[in-house]
Structures are given as structure tokens and as C-alpha cells.
N, C-alpha and C positions, 0 to 999 in steps of 0.2 A: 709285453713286448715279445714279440716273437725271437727264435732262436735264428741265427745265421743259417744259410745252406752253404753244401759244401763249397760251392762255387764261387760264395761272396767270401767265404774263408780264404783261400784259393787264390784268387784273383787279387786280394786286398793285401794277401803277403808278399806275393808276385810284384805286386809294384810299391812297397815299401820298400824290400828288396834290390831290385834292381832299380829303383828311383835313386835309393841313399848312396847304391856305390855308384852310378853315372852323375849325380852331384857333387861327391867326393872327388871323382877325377879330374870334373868339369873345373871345379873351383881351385884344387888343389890349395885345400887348407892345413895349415896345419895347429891352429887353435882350437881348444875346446868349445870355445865361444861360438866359432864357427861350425864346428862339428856337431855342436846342439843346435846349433840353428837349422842344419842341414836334415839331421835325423827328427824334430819337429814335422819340416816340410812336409817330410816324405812319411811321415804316421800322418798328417793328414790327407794328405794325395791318397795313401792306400784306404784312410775310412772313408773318401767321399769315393773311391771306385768301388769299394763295397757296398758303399749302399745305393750306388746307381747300376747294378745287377739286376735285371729282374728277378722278380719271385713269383716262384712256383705256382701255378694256378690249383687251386682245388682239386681234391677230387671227381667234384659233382663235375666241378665245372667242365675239368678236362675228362668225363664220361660221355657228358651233352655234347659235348664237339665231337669226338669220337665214333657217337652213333651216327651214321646219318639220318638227315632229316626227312625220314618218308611220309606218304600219306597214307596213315592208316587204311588198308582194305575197306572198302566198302562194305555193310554187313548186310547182305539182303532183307529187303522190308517183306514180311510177311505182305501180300495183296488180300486185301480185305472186299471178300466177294460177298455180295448181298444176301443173304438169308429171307428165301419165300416165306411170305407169312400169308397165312387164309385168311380170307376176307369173314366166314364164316365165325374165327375165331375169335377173330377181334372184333365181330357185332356183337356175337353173341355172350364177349367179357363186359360191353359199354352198357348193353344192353340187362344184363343181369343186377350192375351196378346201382344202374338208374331206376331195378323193380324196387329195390327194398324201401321201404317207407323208411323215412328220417325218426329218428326219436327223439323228442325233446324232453326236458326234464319239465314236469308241470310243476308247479310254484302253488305251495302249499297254503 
């Protein structure tokens, strides 16, 4: 369970607080009966204002909103220009390949 923030502390005594004594003067009681009825109320009025407090967003989270969201710069593509190749050189690799005689294994 997570720990309270200051706010939900804060806010949750604030209206216990001033809940219990604007019910006290409302009602003007003067029972104990009613006196615990009254300071009940108002301990739950102050825990449900506390826990309908927001809570704090992450820090990731509140990083990611804080950065703006750009588009990464573009990263120039290298252009990939064609490299001349000799006609010469690649007959005469096809051609070299194609002299050597095959070897087989002859079978004894």
C-alpha cells in the first residue's frame, strides 16, 4: 500500500477539522452520543477526501510529458552509387572457373 502524500494528509485533516466543528455548531449538541456520532462522520468525510486526491504521477511518466514529443532528425542515408565493374574481369573469373576440370572420386 502506498504511503499518503502530503496533500492527501493535508486535505483529509482540513476537512475533518472544520467538518467536526461546522457539525457541532450545526446540530448544537450536547450529548456524547451525538458528539461521537458527529466526529465518526467527519473521520470518514476526511478519509474519503483523502483518498479522492489525486496521486502523483511517476516519474517516468511525468519525464515523458515533459519532453516534447519531436521527430527525431532525419539521419542522412548514405546514397549508394554503383560501382563499375569490367566486363573483362568478370569473363575472365567465369571463364577461368569453368577451365578447371571437375575431379571425381573414382570408386575402387
Amino acid at each position: 500500500m502506498p504511503r499518503p502524500t502530503a496533500a492527501q494528509l493535508a486535505y483529509g485533516s482540513f476537512t475533518v477539522i472544520f467538518s467536526t466543528l461546522a457539525m457541532l455548531l450545526l446540530s448544537q449538541t450536547n450529548s456524547g452520543l451525538g458528539i461521537a456520532v458527529i466526529a465518526c462522520a467527519a473521520l470518514a468525510l476526511g478519509l474519503l477526501v483523502s483518498l479522492t486526491v489525486p496521486q502523483p504521477k511517476s516519474r517516468a511518466a511525468t519525464a515523458a510529458q515533459a519532453a516534447p514529443q519531436t521527430a527525431a532528425p532525419a539521419v542522412p542515408q548514405r546514397q549508394r552509387v554503383p560501382v563499375p565493374v569490367r566486363r573483362e574481369t568478370v569473363s575472365a573469373a567465369v571463364s577461368s572457373a569453368s577451365a578447371e576440370p571437375v575431379r571425381e572420386r573414382s570408386t575402387p
